[in-house]
C-alpha positions as a Markdown table, in Angstrom:
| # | Residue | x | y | z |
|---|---|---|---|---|
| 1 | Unk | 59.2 | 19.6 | -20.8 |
| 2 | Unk | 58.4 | 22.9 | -20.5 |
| 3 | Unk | 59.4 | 24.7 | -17.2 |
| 4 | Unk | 57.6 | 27.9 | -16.2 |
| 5 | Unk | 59.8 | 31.0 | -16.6 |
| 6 | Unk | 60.0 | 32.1 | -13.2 |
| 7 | Unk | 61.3 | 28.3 | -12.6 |
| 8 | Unk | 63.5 | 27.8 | -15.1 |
| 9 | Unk | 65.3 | 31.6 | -14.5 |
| 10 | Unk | 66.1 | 30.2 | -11.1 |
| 11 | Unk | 67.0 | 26.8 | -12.4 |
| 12 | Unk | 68.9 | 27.9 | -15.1 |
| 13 | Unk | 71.3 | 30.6 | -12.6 |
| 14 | Unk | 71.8 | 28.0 | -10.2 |
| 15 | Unk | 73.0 | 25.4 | -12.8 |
| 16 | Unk | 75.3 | 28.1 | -14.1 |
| 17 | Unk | 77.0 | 28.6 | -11.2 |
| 18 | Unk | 78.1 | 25.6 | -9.7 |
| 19 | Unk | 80.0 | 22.5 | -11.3 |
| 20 | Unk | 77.4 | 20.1 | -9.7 |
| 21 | Unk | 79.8 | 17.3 | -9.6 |
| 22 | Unk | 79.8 | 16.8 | -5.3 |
| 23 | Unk | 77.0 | 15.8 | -3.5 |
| 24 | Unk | 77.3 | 19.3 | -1.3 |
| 25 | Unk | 77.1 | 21.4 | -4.5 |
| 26 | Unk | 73.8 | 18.9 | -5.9 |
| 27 | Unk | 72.1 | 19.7 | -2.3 |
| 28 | Unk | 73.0 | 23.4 | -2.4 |
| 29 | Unk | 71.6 | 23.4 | -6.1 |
| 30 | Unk | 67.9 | 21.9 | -5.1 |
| 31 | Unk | 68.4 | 23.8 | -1.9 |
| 32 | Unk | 68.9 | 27.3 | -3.7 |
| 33 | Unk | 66.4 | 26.3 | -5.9 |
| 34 | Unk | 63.5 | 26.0 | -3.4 |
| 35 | Unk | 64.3 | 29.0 | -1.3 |
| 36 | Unk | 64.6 | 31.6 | -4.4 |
| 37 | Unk | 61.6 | 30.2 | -5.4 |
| 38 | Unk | 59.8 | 30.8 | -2.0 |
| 39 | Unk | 61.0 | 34.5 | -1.7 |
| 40 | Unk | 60.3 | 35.0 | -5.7 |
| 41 | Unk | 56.6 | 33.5 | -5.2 |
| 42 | Unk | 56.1 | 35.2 | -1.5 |
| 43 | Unk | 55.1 | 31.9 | -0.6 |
| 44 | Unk | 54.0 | 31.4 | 3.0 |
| 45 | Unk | 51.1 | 29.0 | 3.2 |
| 46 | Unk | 52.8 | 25.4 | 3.4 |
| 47 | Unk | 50.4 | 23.7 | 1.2 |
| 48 | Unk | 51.2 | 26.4 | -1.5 |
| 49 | Unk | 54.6 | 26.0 | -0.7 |
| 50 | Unk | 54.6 | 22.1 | -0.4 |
| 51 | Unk | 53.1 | 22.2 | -4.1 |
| 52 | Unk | 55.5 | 24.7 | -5.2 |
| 53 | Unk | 58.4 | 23.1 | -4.2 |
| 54 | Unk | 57.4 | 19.7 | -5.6 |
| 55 | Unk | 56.4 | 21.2 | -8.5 |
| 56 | Unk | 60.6 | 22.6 | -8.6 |
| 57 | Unk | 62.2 | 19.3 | -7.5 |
| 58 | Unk | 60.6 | 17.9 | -11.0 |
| 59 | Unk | 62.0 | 20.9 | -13.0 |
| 60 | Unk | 65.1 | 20.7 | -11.5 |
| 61 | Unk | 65.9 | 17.3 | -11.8 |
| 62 | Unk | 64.6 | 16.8 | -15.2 |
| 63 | Unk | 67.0 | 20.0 | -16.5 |
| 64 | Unk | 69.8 | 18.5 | -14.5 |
| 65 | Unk | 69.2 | 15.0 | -16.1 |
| 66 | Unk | 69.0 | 17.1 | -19.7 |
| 67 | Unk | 71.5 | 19.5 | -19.3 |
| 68 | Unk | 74.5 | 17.4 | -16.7 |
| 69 | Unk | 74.2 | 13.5 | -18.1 |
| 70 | Unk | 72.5 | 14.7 | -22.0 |
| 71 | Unk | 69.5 | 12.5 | -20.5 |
| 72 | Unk | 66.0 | 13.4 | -22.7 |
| 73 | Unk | 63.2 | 12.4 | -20.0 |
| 74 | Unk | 59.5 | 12.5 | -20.9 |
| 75 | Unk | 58.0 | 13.8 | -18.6 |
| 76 | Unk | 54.0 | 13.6 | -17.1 |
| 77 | Unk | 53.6 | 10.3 | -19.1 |
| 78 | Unk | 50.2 | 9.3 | -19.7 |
| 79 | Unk | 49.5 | 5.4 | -19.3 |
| 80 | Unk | 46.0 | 5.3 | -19.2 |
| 81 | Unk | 46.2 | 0.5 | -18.6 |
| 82 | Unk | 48.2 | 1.6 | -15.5 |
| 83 | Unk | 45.1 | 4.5 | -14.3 |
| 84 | Unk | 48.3 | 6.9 | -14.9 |
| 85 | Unk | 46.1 | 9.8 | -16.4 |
| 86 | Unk | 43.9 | 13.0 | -15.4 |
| 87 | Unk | 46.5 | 14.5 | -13.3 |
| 88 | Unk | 48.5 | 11.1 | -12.0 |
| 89 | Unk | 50.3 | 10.5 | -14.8 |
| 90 | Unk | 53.6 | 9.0 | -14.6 |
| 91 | Unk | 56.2 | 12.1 | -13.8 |
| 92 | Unk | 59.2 | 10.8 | -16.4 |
| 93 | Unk | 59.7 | 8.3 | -18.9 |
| 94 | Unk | 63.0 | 7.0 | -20.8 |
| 95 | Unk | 61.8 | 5.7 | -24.0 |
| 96 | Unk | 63.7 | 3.9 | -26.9 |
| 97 | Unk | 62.3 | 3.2 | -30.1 |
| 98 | Unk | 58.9 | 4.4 | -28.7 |
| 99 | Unk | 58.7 | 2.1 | -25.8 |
| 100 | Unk | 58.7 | 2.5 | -22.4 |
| 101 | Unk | 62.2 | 1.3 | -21.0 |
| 102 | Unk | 62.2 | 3.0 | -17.6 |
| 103 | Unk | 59.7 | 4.9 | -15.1 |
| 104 | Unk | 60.5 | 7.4 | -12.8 |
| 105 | Unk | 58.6 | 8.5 | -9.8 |
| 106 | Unk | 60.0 | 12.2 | -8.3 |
| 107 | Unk | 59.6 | 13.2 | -4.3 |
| 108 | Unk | 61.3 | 15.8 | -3.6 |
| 109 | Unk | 60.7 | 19.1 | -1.4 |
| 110 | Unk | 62.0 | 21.9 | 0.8 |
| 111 | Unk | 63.6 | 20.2 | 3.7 |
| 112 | Unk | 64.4 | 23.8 | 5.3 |
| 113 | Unk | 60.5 | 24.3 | 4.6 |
| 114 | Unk | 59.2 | 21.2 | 6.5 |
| 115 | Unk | 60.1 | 18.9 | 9.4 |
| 116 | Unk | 59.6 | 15.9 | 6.6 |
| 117 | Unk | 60.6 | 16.7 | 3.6 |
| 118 | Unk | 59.8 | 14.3 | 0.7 |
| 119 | Unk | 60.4 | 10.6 | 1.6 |
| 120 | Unk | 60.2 | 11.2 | 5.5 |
| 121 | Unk | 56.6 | 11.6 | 4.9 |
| 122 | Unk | 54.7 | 8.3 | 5.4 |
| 123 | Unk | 52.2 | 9.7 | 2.7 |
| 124 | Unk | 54.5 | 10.4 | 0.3 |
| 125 | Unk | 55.8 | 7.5 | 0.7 |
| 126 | Unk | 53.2 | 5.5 | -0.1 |
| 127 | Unk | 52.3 | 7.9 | -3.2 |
| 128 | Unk | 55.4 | 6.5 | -4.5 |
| 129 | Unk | 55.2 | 3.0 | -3.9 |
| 130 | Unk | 51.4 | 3.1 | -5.2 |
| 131 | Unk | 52.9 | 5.1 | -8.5 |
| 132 | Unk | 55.5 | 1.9 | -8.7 |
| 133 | Unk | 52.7 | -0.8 | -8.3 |
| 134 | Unk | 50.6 | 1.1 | -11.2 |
| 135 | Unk | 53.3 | 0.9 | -13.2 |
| 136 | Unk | 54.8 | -2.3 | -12.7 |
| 137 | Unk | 51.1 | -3.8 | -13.2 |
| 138 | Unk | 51.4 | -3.2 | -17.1 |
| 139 | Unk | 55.4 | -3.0 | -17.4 |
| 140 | Unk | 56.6 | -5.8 | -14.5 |
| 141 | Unk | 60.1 | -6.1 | -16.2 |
| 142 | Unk | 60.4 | -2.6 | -16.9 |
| 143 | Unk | 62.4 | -0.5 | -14.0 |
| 144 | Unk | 61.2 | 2.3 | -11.8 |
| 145 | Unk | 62.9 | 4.4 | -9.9 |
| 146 | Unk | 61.9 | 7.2 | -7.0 |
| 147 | Unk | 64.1 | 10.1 | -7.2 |
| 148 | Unk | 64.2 | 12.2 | -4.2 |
| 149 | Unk | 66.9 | 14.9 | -2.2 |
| 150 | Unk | 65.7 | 13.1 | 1.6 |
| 151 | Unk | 65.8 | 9.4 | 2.1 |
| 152 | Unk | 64.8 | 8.3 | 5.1 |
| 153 | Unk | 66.6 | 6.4 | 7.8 |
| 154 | Unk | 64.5 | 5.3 | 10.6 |
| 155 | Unk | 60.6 | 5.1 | 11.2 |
| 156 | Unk | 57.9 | 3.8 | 9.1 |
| 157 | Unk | 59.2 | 5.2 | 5.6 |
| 158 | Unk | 62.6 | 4.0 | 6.1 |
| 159 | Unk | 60.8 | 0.7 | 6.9 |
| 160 | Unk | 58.3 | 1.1 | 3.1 |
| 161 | Unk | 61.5 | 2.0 | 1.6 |
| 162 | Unk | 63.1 | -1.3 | 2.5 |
| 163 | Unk | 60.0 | -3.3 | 1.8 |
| 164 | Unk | 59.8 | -1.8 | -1.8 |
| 165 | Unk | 63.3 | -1.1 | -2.9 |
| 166 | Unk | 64.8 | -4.1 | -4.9 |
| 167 | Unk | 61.2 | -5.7 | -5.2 |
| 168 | Unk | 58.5 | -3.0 | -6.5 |
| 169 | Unk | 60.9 | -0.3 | -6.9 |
| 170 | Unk | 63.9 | -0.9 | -8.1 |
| 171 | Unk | 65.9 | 1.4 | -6.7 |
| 172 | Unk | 65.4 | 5.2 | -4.1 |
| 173 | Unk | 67.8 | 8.1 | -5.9 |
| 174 | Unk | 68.5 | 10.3 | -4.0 |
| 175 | Unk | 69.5 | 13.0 | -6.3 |
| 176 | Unk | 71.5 | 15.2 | -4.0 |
| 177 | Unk | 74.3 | 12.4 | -3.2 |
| 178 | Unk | 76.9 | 12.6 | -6.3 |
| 179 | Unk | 77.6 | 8.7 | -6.9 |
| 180 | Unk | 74.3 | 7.7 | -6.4 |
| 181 | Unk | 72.5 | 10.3 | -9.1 |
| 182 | Unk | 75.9 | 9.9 | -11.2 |
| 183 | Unk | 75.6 | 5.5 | -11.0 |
| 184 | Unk | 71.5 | 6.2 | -11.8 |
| 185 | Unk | 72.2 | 8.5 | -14.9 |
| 186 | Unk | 75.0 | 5.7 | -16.1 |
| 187 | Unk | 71.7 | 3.1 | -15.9 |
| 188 | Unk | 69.8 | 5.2 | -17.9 |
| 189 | Unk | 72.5 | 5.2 | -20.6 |
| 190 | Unk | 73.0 | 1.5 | -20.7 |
| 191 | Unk | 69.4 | 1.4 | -20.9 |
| 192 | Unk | 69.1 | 3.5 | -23.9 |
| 193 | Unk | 72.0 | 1.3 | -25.6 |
């Protein structure tokens, strides 16, 4: 993947500096992440900054899965059976031996930029689940997996989430809790195996 400099200078000083092995130091290293890149960018429109901030959620977690757990992702995986091309393509791949052994789906934004951040958003939600249901169409036994740094707990996503996870999607990451993202790069591993 390549990660655009100004990105990967803030990515790469924030990695640097911090262990990244409690969930407070993961959330302050997507956190710190998003707000140098909104004062680096001048960002104040929220769909610019919405983007943006997506946009460094993917970087950031792919260099963290690269560079913390020695994961190699692919990332914005074209599947053209599943109508993953064009702009929707699938955000990361595992592969082994040139298949496809795991999807992932990333949601993640700014939660001190919005008052739903990622997976609170009904919409992004949904984005997810439809990105799981495209995916599972051509690889039904293959897992997915939505990596995000907000879950939700109540409301109408909490209530998606629920419906999908364990069925569609086989499991929500959230990416900023230690054990979870540390139990989800240990998956990918045995995958590889």
């Amino acid at each position: 993947m390549e990660i655009p400099a100004t990105f990967l200078t803030i990515i790469t000083k924030n990695h640097n500096k911090s262990s990244l092995d409690t969930s407070e130091l993961l959330k302050d290293f997507f956190n710190n992440c998003f707000k140098e890149l909104i004062k680096a960018l001048n960002i104040t429109d929220f769909q610019a900054r919405a983007s943006k901030t997506g946009d460094m959620f993917e970087y950031a977690f792919w260099y963290l899965m690269k560079n913390k757990y020695k994961i190699e992702l692919s990332a914005s995986v074209s599947i053209p059976k599943a109508c993953m091309v064009d702009g929707g393509e699938l955000d990361f791949a595992l592969y082994k031996e040139s298949k496809i052994i795991c999807g992932i789906e990333a949601k993640g934004s700014d939660p001190a930029s919005s008052d739903r951040p990622a997976l609170l958003r009904t919409d992004t939600m949904k984005k997810g689940i439809c990105q799981a249901y495209q995916f599972k169409r051509v690889f039904a036994k293959v897992p997915f997996f939505i990596v995000t740094n907000v879950k939700p707990k109540s409301g109408n996503s909490a209530c998606m989430m629920a419906l999908a996870e364990g069925d569609i999607v086989d499991k929500f990451i959230d990416v900023t809790n230690f054990k979870e993202l540390s139990d989800f790069a240990e998956r990918l591993r045995d995958l590889v195996k």
